[in-house]
VOBA-1610 file (N, C-alpha, C; in pm, whole numbers, padded with zeros to 5 digits, always signed):
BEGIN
Unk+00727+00106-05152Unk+00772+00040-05031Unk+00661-00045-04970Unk+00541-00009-04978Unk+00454-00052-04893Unk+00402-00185-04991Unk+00420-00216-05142Unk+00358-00300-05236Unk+00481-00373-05219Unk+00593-00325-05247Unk+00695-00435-05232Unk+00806-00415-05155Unk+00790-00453-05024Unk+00903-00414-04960Unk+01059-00494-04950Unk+01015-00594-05015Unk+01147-00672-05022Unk+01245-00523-05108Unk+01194-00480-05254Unk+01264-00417-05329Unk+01286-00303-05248Unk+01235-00235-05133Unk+01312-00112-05057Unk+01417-00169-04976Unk+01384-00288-04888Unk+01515-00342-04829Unk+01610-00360-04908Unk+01625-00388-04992Unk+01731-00485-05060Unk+01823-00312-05151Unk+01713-00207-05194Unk+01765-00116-05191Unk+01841-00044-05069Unk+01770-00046-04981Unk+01875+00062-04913Unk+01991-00088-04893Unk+01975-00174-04867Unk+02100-00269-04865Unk+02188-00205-04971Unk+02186-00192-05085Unk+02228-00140-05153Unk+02318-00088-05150Unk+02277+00070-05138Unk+02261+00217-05086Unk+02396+00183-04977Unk+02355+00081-04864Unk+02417+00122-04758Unk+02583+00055-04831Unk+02587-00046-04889Unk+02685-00134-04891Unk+02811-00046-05026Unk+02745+00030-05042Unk+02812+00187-05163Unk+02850+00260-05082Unk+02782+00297-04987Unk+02839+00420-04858Unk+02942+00334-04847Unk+02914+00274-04776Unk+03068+00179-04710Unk+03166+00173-04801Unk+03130+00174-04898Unk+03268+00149-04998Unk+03338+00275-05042Unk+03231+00383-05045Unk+03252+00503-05105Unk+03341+00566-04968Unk+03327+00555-04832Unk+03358+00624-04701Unk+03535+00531-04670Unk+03528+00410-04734Unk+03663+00331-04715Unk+03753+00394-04798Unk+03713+00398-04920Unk+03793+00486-05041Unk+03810+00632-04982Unk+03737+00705-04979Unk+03768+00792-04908Unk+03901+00841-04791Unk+03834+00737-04710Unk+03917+00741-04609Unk+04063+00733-04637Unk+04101+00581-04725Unk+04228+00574-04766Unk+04275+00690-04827Unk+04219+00716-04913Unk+04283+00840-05005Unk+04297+00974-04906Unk+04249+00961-04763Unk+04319+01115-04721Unk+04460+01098-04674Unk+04500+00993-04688Unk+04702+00931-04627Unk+04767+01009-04762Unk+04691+01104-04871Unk+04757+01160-04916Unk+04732+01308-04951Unk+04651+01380-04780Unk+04630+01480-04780Unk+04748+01546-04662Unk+04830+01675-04728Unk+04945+01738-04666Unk+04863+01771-04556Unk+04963+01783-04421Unk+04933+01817-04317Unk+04872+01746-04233Unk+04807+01648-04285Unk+04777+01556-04144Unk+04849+01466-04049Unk+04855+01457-03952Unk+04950+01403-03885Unk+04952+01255-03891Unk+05066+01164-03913Unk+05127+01029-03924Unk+04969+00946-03877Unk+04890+00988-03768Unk+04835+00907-03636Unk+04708+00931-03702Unk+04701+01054-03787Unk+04550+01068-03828Unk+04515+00992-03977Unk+04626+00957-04056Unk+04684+00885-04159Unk+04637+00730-04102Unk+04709+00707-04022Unk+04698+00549-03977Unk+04540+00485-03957Unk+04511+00579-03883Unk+04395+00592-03829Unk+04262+00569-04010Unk+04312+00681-04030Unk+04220+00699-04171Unk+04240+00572-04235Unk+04337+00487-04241Unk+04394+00384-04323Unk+04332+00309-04248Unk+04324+00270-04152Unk+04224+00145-04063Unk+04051+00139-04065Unk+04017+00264-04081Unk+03881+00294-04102Unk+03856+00272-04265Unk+03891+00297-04302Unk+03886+00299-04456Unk+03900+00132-04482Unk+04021+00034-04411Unk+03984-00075-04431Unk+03899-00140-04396Unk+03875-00103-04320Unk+03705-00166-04224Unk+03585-00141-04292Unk+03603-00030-04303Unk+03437+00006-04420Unk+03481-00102-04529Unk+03573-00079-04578Unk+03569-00194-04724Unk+03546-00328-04721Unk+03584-00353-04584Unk+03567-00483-04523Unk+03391-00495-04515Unk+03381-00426-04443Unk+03219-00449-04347Unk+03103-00397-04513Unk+03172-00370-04581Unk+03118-00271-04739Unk+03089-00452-04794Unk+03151-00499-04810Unk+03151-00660-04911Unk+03113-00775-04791Unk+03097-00727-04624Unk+03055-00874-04610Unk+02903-00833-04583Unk+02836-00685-04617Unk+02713-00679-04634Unk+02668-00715-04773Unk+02746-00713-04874Unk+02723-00760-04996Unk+02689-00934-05017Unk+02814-00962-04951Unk+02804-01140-04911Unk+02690-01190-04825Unk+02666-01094-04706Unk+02581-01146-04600Unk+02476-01062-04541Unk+02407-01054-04692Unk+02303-00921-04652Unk+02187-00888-04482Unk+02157-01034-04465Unk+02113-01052-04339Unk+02180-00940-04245Unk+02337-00940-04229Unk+02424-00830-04143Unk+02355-00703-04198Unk+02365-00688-04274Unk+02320-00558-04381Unk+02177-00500-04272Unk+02090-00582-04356Unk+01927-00521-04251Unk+01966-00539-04147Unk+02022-00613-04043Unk+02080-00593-03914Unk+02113-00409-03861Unk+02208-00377-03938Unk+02291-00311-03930Unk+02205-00170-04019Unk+02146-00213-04140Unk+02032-00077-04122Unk+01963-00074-04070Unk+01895-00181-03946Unk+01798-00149-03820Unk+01812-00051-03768Unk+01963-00085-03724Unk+01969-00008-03629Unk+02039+00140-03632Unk+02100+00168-03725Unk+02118+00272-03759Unk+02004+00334-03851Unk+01913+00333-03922Unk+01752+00400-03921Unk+01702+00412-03756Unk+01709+00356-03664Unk+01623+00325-03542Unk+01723+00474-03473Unk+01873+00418-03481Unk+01947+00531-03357Unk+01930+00708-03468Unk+01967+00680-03617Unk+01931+00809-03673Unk+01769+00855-03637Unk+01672+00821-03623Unk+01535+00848-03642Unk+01562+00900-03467Unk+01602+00859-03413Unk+01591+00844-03228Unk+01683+01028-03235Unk+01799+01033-03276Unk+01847+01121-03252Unk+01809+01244-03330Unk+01733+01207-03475Unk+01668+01309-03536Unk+01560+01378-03444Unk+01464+01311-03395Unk+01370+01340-03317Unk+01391+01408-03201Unk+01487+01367-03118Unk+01518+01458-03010Unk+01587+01596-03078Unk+01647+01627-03178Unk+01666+01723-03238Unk+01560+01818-03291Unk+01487+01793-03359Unk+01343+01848-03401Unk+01305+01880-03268Unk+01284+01803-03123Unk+01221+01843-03055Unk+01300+01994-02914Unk+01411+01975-02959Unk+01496+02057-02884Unk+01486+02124-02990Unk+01530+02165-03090Unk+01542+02317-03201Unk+01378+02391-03204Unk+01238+02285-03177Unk+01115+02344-03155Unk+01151+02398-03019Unk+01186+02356-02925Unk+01167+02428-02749Unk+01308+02552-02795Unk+01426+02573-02839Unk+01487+02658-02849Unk+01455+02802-02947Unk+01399+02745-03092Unk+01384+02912-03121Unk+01239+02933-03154Unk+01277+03057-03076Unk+01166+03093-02991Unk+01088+03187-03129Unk+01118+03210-03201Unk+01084+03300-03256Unk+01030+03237-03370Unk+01020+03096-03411Unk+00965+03030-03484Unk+00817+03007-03483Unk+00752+03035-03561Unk+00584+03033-03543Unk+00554+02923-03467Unk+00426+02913-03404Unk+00386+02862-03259Unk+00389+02704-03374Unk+00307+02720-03521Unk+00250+02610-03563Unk+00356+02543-03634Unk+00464+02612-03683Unk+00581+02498-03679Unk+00649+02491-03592Unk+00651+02540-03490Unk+00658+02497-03355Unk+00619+02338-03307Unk+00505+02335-03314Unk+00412+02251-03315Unk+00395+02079-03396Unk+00457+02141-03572Unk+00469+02045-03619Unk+00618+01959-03595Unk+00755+02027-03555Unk+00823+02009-03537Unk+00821+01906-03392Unk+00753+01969-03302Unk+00742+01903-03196Unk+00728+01713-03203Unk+00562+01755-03344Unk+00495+01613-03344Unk+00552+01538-03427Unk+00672+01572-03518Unk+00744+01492-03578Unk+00871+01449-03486Unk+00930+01499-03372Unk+01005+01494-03335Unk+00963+01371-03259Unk+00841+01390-03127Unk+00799+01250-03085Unk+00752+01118-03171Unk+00712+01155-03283Unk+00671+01053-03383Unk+00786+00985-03440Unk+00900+01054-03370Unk+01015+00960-03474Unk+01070+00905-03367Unk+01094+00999-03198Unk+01102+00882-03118Unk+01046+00776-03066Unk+00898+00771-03132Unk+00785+00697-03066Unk+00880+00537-03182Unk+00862+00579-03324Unk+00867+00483-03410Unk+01024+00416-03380Unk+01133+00520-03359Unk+01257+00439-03317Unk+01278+00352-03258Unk+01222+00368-03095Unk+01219+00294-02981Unk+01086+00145-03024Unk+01031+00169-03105Unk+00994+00042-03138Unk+01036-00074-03245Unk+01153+00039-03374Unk+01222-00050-03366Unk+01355-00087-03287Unk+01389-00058-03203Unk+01519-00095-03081Unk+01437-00195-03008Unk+01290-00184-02940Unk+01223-00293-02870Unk+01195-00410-02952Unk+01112-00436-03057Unk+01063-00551-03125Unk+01172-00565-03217Unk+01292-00617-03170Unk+01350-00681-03325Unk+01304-00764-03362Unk+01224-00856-03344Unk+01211-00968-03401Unk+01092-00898-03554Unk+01016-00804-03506Unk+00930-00699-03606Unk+00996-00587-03678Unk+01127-00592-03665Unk+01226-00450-03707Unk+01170-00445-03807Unk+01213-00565-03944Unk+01230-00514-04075Unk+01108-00467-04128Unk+00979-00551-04059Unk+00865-00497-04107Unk+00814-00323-04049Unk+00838-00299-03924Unk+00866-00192-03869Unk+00948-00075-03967Unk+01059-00124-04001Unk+01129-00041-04084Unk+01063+00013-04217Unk+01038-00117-04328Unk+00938-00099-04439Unk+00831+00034-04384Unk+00795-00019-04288Unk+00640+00081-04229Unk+00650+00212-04253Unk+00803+00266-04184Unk+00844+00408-04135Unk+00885+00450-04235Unk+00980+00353-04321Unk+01051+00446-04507Unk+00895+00467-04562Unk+00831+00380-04576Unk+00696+00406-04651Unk+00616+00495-04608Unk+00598+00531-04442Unk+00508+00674-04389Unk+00603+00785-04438Unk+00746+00755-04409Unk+00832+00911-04420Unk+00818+00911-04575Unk+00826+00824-04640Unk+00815+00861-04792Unk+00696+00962-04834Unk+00598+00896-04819Unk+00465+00906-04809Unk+00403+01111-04745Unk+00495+01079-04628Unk+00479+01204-04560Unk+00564+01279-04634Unk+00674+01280-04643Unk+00771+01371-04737Unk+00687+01432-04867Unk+00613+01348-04947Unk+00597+01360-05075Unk+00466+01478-05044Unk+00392+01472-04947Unk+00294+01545-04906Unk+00343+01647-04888Unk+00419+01663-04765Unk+00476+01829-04738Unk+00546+01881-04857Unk+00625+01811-04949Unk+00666+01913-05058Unk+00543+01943-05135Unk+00469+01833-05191Unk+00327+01912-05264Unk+00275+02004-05251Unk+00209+02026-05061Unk+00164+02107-05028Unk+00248+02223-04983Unk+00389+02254-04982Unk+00550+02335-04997Unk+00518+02382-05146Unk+00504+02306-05222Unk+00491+02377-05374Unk+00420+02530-05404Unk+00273+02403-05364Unk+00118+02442-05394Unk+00129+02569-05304Unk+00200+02574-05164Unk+00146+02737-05098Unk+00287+02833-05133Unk+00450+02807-05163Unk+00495+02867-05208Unk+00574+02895-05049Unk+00569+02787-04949Unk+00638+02847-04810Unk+00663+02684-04794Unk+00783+02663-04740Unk+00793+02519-04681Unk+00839+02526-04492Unk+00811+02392-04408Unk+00871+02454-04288Unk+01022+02507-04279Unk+01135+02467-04335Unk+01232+02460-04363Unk+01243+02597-04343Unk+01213+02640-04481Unk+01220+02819-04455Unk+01186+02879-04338Unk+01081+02851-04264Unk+01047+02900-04187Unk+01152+02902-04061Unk+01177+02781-04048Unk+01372+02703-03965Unk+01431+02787-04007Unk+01483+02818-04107Unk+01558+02961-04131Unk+01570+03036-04120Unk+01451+03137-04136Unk+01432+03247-04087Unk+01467+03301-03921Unk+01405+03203-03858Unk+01359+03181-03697Unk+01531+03145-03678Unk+01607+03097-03715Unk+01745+03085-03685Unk+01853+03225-03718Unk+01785+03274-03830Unk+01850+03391-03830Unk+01803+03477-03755Unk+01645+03499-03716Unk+01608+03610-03610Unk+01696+03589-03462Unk+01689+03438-03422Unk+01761+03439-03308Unk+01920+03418-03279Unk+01982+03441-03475Unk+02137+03480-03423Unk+02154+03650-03454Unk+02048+03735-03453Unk+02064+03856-03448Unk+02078+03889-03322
//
């Protein structure tokens, strides 16, 4: 990402313009699941055309595309973060230090969101920045997840089951 970022944009362009197609198909095909009601049918049938729609004019007009993964990376990263940072203040029973790391990933993703929602005119490079740190960072915590044989995750687990006992 960070050597060539045209080839990560143009991937998740990709990526995104398959969801859309894959979530339209979808959609249509539940007008032939029993039991749903006429309204939830219709409904499914309008969404489903829209993704297929909005699926090919990101294909045609990729510009919409990075538009449109701005800002959905920017509002997912925004709402991830306040999540991480509310599930760190709620269980309580989770060690202080993933406590801790949870916290600083949680502001680090609202810090990076809200800058891309402020500088669009810097989004895409902004964006490149953040797939390439989260890449980057990801690939670290599993190494070092390997290498000690504990990841935080587990630890989220545990601490979720102590506090639905």
């Amino acid at each position: 990402m960070l050597i060539y970022p045209d080839w990560g944009v143009a991937t998740l362009i990709v990526w995104l313009s398959f969801g859309l197609i894959f979530l339209g198909i979808r959609s249509i095909a539940l007008v032939g699941v029993k039991g749903l009601s006429n309204g939830s049918k219709v409904v499914s049938v309008i969404t489903g055309i829209l993704s297929l729609i909005l699926a090919f004019l990101v294909i045609i007009f990729p510009g919409y595309g990075v538009a449109t993964l701005i800002w959905f990376v920017a509002f997912g990263l925004l709402i991830y973060g306040i999540a991480m940072i509310v599930l760190a203040y709620v269980l309580k029973a989770t060690p202080g230090y993933t406590r801790g790391w949870m916290v600083a990933i949680g502001v680090l993703d609202v810090i990076l969101s809200v800058l891309v929602l402020l500088l669009p005119g810097a989004s895409l490079l902004t964006l490149v920045i953040i797939l390439a740190v989260v890449l980057l960072v990801s690939g670290v915590e599993m190494i070092v997840s390997g290498a000690i044989g504990r990841t935080w995750l587990g630890n989220l687990v545990e601490s979720i089951k102590k506090e639905i006992r």
